[in-house]
C-alpha positions in Angstrom: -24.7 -26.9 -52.9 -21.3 -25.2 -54.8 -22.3 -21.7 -56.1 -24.7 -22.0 -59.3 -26.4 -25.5 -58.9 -30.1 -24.7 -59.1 -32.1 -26.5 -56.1 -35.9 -26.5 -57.7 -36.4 -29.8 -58.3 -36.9 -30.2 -62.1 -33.7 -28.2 -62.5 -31.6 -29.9 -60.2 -33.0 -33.4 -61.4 -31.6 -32.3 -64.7 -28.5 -31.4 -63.4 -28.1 -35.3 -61.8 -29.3 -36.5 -65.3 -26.5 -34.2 -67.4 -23.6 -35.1 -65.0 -22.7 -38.4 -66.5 -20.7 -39.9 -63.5 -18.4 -42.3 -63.5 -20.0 -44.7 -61.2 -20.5 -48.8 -61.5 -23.3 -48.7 -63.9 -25.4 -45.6 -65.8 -28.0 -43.7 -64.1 -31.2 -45.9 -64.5 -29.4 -48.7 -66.2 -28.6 -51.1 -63.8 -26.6 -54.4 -64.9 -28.0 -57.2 -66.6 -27.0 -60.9 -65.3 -25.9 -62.5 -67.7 -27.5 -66.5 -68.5 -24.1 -68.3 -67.3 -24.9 -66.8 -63.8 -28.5 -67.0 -63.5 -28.7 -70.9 -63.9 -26.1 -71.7 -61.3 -28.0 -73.6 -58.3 -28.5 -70.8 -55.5 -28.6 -71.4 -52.0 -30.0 -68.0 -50.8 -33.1 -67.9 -49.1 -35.6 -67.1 -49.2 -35.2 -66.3 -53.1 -35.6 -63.1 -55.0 -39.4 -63.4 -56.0 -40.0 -64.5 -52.1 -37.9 -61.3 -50.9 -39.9 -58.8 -53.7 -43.3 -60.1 -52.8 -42.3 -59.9 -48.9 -41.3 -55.7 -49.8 -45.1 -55.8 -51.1 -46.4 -56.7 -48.2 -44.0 -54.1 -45.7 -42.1 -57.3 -44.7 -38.2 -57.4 -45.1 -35.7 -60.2 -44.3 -33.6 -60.3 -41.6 -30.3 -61.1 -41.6 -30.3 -62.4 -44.7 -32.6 -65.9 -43.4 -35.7 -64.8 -41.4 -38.8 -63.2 -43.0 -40.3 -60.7 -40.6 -43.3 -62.0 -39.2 -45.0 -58.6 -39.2 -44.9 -55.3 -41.3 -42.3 -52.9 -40.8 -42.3 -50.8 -37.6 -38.8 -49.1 -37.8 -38.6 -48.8 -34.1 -40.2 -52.2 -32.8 -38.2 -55.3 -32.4 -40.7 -57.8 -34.1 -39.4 -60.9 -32.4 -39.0 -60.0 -28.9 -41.6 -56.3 -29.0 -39.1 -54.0 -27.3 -39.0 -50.6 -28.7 -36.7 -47.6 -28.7 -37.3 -43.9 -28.6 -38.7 -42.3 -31.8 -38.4 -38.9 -30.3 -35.1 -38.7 -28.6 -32.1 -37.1 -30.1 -29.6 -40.2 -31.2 -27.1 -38.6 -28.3 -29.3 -39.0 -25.7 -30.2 -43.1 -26.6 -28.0 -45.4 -24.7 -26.5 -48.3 -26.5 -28.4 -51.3 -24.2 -31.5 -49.9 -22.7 -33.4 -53.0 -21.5 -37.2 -51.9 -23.0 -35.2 -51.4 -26.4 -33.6 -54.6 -26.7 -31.1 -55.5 -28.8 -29.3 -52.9 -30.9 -28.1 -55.0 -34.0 -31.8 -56.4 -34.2 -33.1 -52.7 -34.4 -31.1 -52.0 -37.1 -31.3 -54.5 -39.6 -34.3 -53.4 -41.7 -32.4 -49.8 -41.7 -29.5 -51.6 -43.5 -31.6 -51.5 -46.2 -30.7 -54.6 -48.1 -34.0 -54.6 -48.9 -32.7 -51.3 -51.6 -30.3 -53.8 -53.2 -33.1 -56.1 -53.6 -34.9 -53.5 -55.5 -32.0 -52.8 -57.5 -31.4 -56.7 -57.9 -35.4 -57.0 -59.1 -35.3 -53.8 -62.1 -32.0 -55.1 -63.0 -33.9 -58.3 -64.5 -36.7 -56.5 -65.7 -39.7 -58.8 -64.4 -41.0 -56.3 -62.0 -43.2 -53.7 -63.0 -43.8 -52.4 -59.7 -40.5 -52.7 -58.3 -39.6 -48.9 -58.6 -42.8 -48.4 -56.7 -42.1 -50.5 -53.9 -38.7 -49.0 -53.7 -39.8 -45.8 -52.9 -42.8 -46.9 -50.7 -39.9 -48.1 -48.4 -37.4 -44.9 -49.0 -40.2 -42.6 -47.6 -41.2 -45.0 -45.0 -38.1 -44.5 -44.0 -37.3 -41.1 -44.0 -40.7 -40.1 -42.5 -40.2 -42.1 -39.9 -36.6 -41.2 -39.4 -35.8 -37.5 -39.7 -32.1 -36.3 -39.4 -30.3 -37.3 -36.1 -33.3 -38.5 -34.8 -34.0 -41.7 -33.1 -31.8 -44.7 -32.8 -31.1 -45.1 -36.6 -28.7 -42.5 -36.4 -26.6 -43.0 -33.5 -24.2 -45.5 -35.0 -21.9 -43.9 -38.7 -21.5 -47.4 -40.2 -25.2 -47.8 -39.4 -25.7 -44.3 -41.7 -23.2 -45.3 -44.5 -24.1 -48.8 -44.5 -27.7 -47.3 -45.5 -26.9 -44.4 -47.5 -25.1 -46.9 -50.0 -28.0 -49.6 -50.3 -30.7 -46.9 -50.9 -28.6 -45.2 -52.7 -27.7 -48.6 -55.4 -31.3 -48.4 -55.8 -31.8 -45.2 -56.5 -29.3 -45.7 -59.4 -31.1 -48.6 -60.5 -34.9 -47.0 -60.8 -33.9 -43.5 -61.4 -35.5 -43.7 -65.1 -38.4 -45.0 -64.0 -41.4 -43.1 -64.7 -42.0 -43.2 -61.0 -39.2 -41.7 -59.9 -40.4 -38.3 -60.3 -38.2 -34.9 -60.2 -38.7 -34.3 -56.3 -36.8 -37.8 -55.8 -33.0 -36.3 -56.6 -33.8 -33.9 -54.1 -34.8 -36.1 -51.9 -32.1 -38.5 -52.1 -29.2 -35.1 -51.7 -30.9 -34.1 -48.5 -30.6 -37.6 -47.4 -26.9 -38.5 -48.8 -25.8 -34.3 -47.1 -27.6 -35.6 -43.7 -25.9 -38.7 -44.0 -22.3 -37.3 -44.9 -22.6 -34.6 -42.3 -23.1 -37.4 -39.5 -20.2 -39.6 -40.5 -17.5 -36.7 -41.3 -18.1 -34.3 -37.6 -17.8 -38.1 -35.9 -15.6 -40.6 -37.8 -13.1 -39.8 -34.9 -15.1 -42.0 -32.5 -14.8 -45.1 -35.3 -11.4 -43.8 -35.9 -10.6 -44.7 -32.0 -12.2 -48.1 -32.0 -9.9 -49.5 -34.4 -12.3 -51.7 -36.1 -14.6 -51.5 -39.4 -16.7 -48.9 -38.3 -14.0 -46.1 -39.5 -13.5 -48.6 -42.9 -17.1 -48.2 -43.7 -17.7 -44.8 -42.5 -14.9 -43.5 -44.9 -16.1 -45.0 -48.0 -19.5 -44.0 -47.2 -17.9 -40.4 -47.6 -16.2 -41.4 -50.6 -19.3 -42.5 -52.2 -21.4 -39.5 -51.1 -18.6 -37.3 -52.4 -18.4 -39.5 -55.9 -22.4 -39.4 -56.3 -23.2 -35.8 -55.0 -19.8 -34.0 -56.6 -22.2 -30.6 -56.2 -22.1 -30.5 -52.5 -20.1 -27.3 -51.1 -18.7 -30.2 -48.5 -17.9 -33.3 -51.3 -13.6 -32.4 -51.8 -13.8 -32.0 -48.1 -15.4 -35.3 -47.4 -13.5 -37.1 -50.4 -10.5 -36.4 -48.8 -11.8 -37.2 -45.4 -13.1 -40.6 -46.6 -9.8 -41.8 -49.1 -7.2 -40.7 -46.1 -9.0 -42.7 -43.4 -9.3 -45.7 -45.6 -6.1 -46.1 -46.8 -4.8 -45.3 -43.3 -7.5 -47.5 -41.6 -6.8 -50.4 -43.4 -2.9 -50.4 -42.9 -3.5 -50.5 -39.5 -6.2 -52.9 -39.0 -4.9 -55.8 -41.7 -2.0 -57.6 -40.6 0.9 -58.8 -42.1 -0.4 -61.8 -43.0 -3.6 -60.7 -44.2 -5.8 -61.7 -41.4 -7.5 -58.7 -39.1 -7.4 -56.6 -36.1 -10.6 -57.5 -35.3 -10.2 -61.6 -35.1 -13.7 -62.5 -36.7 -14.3 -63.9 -40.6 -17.2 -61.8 -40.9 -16.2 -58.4 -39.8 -13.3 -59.1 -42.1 -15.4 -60.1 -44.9 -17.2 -56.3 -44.1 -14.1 -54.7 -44.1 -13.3 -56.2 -47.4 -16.4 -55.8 -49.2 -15.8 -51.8 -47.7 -12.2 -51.6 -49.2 -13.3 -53.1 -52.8 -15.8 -50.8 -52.9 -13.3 -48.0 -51.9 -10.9 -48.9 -54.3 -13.1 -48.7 -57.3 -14.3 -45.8 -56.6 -11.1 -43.9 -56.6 -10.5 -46.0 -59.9 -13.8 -44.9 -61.3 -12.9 -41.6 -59.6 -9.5 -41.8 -62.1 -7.5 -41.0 -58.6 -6.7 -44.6 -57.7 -5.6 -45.3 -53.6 -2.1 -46.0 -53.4 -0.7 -49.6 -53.6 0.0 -50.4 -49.6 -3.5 -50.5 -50.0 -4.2 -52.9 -52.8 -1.6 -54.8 -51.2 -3.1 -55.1 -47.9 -6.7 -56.1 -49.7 -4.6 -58.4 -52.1 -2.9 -60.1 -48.6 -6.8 -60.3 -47.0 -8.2 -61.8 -50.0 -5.4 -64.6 -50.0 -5.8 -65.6 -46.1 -10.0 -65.9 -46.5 -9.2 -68.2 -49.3 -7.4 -70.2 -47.2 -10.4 -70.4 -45.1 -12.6 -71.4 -46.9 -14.0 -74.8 -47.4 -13.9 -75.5 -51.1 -16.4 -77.8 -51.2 -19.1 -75.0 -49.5 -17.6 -72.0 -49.6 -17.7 -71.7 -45.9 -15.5 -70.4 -43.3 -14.9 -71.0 -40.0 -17.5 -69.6 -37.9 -14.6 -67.3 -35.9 -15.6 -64.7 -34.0 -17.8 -62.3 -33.1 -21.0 -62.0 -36.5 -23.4 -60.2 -36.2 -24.8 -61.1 -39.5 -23.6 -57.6 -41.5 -23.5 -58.0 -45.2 -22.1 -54.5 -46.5 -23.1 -55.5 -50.6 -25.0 -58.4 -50.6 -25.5 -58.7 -54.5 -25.3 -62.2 -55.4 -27.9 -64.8 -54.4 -25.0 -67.0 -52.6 -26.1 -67.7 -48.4 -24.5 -65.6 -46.1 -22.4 -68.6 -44.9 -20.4 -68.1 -47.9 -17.4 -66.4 -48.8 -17.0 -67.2 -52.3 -18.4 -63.7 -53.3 -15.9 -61.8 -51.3 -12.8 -63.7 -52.4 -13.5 -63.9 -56.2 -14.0 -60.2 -55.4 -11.2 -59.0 -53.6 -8.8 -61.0 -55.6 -10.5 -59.4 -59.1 -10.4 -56.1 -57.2 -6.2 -56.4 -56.6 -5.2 -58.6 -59.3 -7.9 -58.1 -62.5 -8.3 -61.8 -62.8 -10.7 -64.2 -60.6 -9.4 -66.4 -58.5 -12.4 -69.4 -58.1 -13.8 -70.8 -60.7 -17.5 -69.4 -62.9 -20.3 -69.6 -60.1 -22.8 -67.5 -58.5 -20.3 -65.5 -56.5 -19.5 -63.7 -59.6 -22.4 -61.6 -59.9 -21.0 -59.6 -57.3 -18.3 -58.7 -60.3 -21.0 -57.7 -62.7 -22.4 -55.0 -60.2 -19.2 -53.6 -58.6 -16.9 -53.8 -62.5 -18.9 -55.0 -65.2 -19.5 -57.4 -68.2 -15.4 -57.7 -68.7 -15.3 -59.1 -65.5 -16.6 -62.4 -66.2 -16.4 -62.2 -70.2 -13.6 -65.2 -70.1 -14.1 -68.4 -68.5 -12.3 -69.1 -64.8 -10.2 -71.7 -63.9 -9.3 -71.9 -60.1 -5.2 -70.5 -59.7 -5.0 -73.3 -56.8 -6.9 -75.3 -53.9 -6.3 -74.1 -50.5 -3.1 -75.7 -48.9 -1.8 -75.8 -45.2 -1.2 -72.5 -44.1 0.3 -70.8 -41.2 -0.7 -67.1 -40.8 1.2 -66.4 -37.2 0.3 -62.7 -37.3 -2.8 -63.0 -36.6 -2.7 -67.2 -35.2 -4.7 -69.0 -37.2 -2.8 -72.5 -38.9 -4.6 -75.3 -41.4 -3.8 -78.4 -41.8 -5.4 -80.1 -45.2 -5.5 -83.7 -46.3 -7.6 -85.1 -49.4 -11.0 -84.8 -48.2 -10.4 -82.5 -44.7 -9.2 -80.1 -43.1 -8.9 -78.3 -39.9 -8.3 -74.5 -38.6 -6.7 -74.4 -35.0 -6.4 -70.7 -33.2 -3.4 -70.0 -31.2 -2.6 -66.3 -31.1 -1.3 -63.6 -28.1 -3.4 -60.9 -28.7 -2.3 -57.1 -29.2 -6.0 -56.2 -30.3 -9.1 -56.7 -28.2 -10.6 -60.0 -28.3 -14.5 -60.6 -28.9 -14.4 -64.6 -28.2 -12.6 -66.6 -25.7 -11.8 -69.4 -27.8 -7.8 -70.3 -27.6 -7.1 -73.6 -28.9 -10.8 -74.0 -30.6 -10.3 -76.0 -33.4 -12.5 -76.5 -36.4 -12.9 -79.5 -38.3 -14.4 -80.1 -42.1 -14.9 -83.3 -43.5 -16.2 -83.7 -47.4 -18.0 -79.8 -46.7 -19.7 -80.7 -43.2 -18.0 -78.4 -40.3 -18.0 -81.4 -38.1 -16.4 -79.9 -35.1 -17.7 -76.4 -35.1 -17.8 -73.2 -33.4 -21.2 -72.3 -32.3 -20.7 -68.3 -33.3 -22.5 -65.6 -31.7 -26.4 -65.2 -31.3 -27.0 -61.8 -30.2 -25.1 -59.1 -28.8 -28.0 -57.9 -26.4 -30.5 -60.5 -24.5 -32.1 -57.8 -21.5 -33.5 -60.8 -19.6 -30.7 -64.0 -20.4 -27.3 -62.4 -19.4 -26.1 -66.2 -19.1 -27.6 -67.6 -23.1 -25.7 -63.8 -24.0 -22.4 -65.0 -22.4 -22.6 -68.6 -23.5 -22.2 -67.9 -27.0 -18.7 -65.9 -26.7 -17.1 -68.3 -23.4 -15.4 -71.0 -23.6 -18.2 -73.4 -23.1 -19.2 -72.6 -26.8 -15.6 -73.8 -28.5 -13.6 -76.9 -29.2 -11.1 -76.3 -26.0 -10.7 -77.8 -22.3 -12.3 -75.9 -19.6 -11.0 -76.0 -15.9 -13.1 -75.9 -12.8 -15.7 -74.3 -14.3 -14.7 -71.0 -15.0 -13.4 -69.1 -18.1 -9.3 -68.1 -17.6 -9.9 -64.8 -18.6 -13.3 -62.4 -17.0 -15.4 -60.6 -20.1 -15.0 -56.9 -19.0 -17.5 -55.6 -21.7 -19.6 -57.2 -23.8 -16.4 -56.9 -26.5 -13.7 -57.0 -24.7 -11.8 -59.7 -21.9 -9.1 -59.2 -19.7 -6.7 -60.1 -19.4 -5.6 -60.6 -22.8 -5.5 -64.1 -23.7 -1.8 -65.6 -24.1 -0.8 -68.5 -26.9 1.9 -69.6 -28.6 2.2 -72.2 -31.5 5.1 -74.7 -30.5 5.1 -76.6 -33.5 4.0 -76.7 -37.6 5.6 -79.4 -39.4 4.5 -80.2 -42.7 7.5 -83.4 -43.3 8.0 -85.3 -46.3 7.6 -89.3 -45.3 10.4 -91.4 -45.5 11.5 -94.2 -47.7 10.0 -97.1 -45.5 6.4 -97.9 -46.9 5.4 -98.4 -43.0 5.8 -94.8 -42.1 4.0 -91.8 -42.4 4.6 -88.0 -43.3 5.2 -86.2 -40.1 2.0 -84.0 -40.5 0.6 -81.9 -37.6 1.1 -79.0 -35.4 1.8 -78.2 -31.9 0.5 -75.3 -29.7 -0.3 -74.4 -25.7 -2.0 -71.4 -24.3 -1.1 -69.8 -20.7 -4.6 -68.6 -19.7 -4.8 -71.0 -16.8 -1.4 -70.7 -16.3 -1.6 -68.6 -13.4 -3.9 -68.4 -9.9 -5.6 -70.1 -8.9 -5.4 -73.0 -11.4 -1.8 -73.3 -12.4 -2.4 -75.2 -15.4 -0.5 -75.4 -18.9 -3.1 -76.9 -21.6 -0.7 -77.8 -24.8 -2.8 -79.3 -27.8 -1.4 -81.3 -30.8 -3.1 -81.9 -33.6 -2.2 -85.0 -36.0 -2.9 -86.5 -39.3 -3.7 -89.8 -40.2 -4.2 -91.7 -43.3 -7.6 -91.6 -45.0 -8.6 -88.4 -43.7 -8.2 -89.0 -40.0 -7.0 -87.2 -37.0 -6.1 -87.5 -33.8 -6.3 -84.7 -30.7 -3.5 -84.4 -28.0 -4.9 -82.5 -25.0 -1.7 -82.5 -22.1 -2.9 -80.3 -18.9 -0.3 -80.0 -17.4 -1.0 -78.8 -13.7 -0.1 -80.3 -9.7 -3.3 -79.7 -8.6 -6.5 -81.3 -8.2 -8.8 -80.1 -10.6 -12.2 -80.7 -12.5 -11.4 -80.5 -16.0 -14.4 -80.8 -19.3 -12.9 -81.6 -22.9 -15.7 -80.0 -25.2 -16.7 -80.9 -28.9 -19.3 -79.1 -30.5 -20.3 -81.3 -33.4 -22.5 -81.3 -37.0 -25.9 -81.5 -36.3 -26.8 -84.7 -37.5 -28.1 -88.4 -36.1 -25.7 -89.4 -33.7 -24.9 -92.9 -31.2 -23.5 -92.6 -28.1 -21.6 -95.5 -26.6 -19.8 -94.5 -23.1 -18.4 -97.5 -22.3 -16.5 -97.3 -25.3 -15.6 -93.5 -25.3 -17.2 -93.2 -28.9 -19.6 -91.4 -30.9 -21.0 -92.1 -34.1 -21.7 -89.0 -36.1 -24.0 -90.4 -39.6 -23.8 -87.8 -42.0 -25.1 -87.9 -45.6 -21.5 -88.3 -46.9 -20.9 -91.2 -44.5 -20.1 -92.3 -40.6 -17.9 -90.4 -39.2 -16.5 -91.8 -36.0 -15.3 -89.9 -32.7 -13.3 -91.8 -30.1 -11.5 -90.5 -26.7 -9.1 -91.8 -23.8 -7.2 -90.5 -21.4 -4.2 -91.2 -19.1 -3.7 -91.8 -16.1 -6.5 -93.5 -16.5 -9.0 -92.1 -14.3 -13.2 -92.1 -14.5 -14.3 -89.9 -17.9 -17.9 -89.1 -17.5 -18.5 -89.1 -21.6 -21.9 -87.2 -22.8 -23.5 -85.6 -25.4 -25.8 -82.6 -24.8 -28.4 -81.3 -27.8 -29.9 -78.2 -27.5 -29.7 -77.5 -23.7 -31.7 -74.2 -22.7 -31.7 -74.2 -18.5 -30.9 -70.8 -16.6 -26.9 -70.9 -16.4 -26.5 -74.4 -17.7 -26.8 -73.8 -21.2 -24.8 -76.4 -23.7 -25.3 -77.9 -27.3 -26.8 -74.5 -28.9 -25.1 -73.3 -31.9 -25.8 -69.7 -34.5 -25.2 -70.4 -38.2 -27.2 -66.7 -38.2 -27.5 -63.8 -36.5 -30.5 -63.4 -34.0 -31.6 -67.7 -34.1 -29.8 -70.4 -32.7 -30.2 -73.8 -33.4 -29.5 -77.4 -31.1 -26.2 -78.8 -31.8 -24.9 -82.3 -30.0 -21.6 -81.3 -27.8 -19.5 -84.5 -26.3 -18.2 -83.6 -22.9 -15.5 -85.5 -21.8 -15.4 -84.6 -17.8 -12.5 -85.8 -16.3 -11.3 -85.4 -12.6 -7.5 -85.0 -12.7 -4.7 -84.8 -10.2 -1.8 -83.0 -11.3 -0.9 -84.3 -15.2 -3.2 -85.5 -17.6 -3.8 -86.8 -21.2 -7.0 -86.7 -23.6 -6.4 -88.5 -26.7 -9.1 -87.7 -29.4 -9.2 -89.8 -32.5 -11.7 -88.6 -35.3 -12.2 -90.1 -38.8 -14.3 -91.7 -41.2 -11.6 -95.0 -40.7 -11.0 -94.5 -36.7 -12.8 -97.7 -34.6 -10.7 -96.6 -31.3 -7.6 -95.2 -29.0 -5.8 -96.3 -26.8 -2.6 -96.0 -25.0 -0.4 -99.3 -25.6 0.3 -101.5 -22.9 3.9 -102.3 -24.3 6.2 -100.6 -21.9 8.9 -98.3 -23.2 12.4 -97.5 -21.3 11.9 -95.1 -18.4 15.0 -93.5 -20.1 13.0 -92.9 -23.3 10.5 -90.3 -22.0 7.8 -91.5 -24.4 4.8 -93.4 -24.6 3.4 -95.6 -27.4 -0.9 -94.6 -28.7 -2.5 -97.1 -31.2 -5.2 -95.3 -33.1 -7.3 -98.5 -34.9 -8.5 -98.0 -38.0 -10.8 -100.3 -40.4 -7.9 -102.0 -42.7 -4.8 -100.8 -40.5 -3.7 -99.4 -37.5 -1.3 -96.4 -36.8 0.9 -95.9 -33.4 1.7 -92.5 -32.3 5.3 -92.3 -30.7 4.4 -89.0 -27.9 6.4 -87.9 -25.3 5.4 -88.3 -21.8 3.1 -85.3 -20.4 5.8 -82.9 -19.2 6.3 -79.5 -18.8 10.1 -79.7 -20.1 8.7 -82.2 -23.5 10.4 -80.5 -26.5 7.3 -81.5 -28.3 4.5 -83.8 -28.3 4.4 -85.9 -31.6 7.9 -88.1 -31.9 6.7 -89.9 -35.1 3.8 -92.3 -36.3 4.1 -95.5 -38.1 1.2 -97.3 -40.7 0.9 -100.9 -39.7 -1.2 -103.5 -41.4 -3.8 -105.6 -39.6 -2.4 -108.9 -37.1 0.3 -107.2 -36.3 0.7 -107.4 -32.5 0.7 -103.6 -31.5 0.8 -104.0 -27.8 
């Protein structure tokens, strides 16, 4: 403590209750939620109550889905029984230590969103006991976790993720009569342990360039806001602001999408830098404007993302299921929260329209956040964000996200080319995101989830193009580049379509031993329909499997056709495929597949469960140049190449997509190496007209 702050307990609790900080709400007088926000449906489960009466019994929730099965044991995994060292000095724990298990997994009931919860519960007042239970778990805790010890205090986000929830809490109970004198002594030895940790080893975050060092500086900011009687707290404020506002310069790119190519560690880097800012506003030292710009950029590409209809995002990326604040009762899947708050955050008006997601407003700025009605600024439109490689196209009802990028930051996922696809809110070609990070005894289900075999792409003989040199990191670098992004006004002729689609080809398997360019157009039709344009363009003989990993709903197969059915509860939505040269396509669908290095059609909405998902493989033997023509819609009946031949001088070829009241023919150039571009031009034409 700074010179004259008494540490007896009684007098130092009444030096916390004088100070009269500036912080998101009064000491003990945690926000209330107003009606308007309360009676909005909410997806989250389980629900409040559930999570409250699950702290009763010494259960918590983890990652925000799965009730543990059995009472808290800080050092037990309580899904797969491995166990890490309660004795050992965090230094001396390695990161993947078979008998411990997974890391992530081990730390989730140390994240302590189970504190928020208790803040979340006094805030509405029905809990009598909810200051109790709070604590019950805070001592738990610390008994069982003493400073530096054990394998909650290896990692500095871990600590500052922590510190913050229990420390929420703690605001929110501190009048109640159970929080006795002793407990703002309690919580200053564990907010000085905590800051002590993060600020003699931010350097190692620092070097990893990712959101450890984002949420390891406001954790010092907040330590140094709440506990301004520490000898250490200018130190660490200082520490904290300058590594923030440098960190997220660095790590958010021009276009507002991140270093660290993922939608969730970006949404916890965002959710860190809102919480930054306002406490250097609340602070009255505000960070300087680069920064507000760079959250104001990041806020403006997630919204982008998002599906309207859901509030989802692409499942890009590496997640391991980190929430940083999670105060509203929106699912994890959604993004809602972060974008009406980063957007409030920059620009001190909301971007979406009233919902759930603004409960996250009320805790982090107050009532006069949501005092006036919201109307949306705008819907999200087609967008190219080539810093970072990600590009949407939009019609009326869908919408897709292709990746193309060149990395100069590590990638997590092999996944160039993936394309996502939404139709009326259902993510009907999906990625299958991430699992776990750590499986001791299924190195191949650990690899499946972040290889190729788990995205929307074309996979050649087999093998990834790129070899996974850590469990973050592959080498070498994967290599894209978008060709084409045209967004054209149609012409005067009824007949003929806007030229609407975009172009792009990645280099991967450009090289031994495969020598093989895969370009990939993606096109849209009328009435919400789209068509895929795989060229590999190679001279050798090769094995090549055309993956879509699909909603998980009732599906019909027919193989002589090349289509799928997909019936979803907004409708049929139809898949068809071709190829040329024609050649034999062995066309199936694989659901939940779990064999020993043969793993397929397994997908994780959540962090820690997977789930079966139905995957069409197209497997097609090829000889030098091929063509995989995917047509997807809730109007396509099939594709096909047209028979009518074109003049050898014209380089192109002629594709009839049918559809149920028209048909559409795609003008493409010929499969070549030298093609300018893929998509020449499409033209609408009505039913009986010969098309051949």
């Amino acid at each position: 403590m700074r010179p004259g702050i008494p540490t007896s307990p009684g007098e130092y609790a009444e030096v916390k209750r004088r100070q009269a900080i500036a912080f998101l709400f009064p000491l003990g007088q945690p926000p209330q939620i107003p009606s308007k926000i309360q009676q909005f449906e909410t997806p989250r489960q389980p629900v409040l109550a559930d999570r409250v009466e699950l702290l009763r019994q010494n259960r918590c929730v983890y990652f925000f889905r799965t009730p543990a099965p059995v009472t808290v044991d800080w050092y037990e995994n309580p899904f797969e029984h491995q166990r890490s060292d309660a004795a050992a000095h965090f230094s001396d724990l390695p990161d993947f230590l078979p008998e411990q298990g997974d890391a992530r997994t081990l730390w989730e009931p140390s994240r302590a969103a189970w504190a928020i919860d208790c803040a979340k519960a006094s805030a509405t007042g029905e809990y009598a006991d909810i200051a109790d239970i709070y604590w019950r778990w805070v001592d738990s805790w610390m008994d069982n976790c003493p400073p530096y010890q054990g394998f909650h205090w290896k990692c500095g986000q871990e600590s500052a993720v922590r510190l913050i929830a229990i420390l929420l809490g703690f605001w929110a109970v501190a009048d109640d009569p159970t929080t006795e004198v002793e407990r703002f002594r309690q919580m200053a030895r564990l907010a000085w342990a905590t800051g002590f940790r993060i600020y003699h080893h931010i350097n190692y975050a620092i070097s990893q360039k990712n959101n450890h060092a984002i949420s390891e500086a406001v954790g010092l900011m907040f330590i140094s806001h709440l506990f301004p009687e520490f000898r250490a707290a200018p130190l660490w404020e200082l520490r904290g602001r300058r590594v923030l506002e440098s960190e997220i310069r660095r790590q958010v790119y021009e276009d507002g999408s991140y270093v660290q190519h993922s939608m969730n560690y970006q949404r916890v880097m965002m959710q860190g830098a809102v919480l930054g800012l306002r406490l250097a506003e609340l602070a009255g030292k505000p960070l300087g404007q680069p920064t507000y710009d760079s959250l104001g950029r990041c806020a403006d590409f997630m919204f982008e993302m998002l599906d309207i209809a859901t509030g989802q995002a692409p499942m890009y990326g590496n997640n391991d299921g980190a929430y940083l604040l999670p105060f509203s009762e929106c699912d994890f899947l959604d993004f809602r929260p972060i974008v009406q708050t980063a957007h409030y955050a920059v620009h001190h008006q909301r971007r979406l329209s009233n919902g759930p997601w603004d409960e996250d407003l009320i805790w982090l700025f107050g009532d006069e956040a949501v005092a006036n009605e919201s109307k949306p600024l705008k819907q999200p439109a087609s967008r190219a964000f080539e810093d970072g490689g990600y590009y949407t196209l939009r019609q009326a009802h869908s919408w897709c996200m292709l990746r193309c990028h060149t990395y100069r930051d590590r990638p997590g996922h092999y996944d160039q080319l993936q394309l996502d696809l939404w139709w009326r809110g259902i993510n009907v070609f999906r990625d299958c995101g991430t699992f776990q990070y750590y499986i001791p005894d299924r190195a191949d289900l650990e690899y499946y989830f972040k290889s190729i075999r788990s995205h929307n792409t074309v996979e050649i003989d087999g093998q990834d193009p790129v070899e996974l040199a850590s469990r973050f990191l592959w080498f070498p670098w994967p290599r894209g580049v978008m060709r084409r992004y045209v967004l054209q006004p149609g012409s005067d002729r009824e007949d003929t379509q806007a030229m609407f689609f975009l172009e792009a080809e990645h280099y991967d398997y450009d090289r031994s031993p495969w020598h093989l360019l895969h370009r990939r157009s993606v096109i849209g039709l009328t009435g919400d329909s789209w068509v895929i344009v795989d060229d590999l363009l190679g001279t050798q003989k090769r094995q090549a499997v055309l993956r879509w990993h699909m909603a998980d709903v009732p599906f019909t197969l027919d193989a002589p056709r090349q289509r799928v059915v997909l019936r979803t509860h907004a409708g049929e939505i139809n898949v068809c495929l071709s190829v040329f040269p024609q050649v034999e396509c062995d066309l199936s669908v694989i659901r939940g597949r779990d064999t020993k290095d043969q793993i397929q059609g397994l997908a994780s909405s959540y962090y820690g469960k997977y789930e079966p998902i139905p995957t069409l493989e197209a497997a097609v033997g090829i000889d030098g140049t091929q063509r995989i023509v995917t047509a997807i819609g809730p109007q396509v009946t099939a594709v096909m190449r047209s028979q009518r031949p074109e003049p050898r001088a014209s380089k192109t070829e002629n594709w009839i997509v049918e559809l149920q009241d028209r048909s559409c023919r795609l003008r493409l150039a010929l499969p070549e190496r030298s093609a300018k571009r893929i998509c020449l031009g499409q033209t609408t034409i009505q039913k009986g007209v010969d098309v051949r």
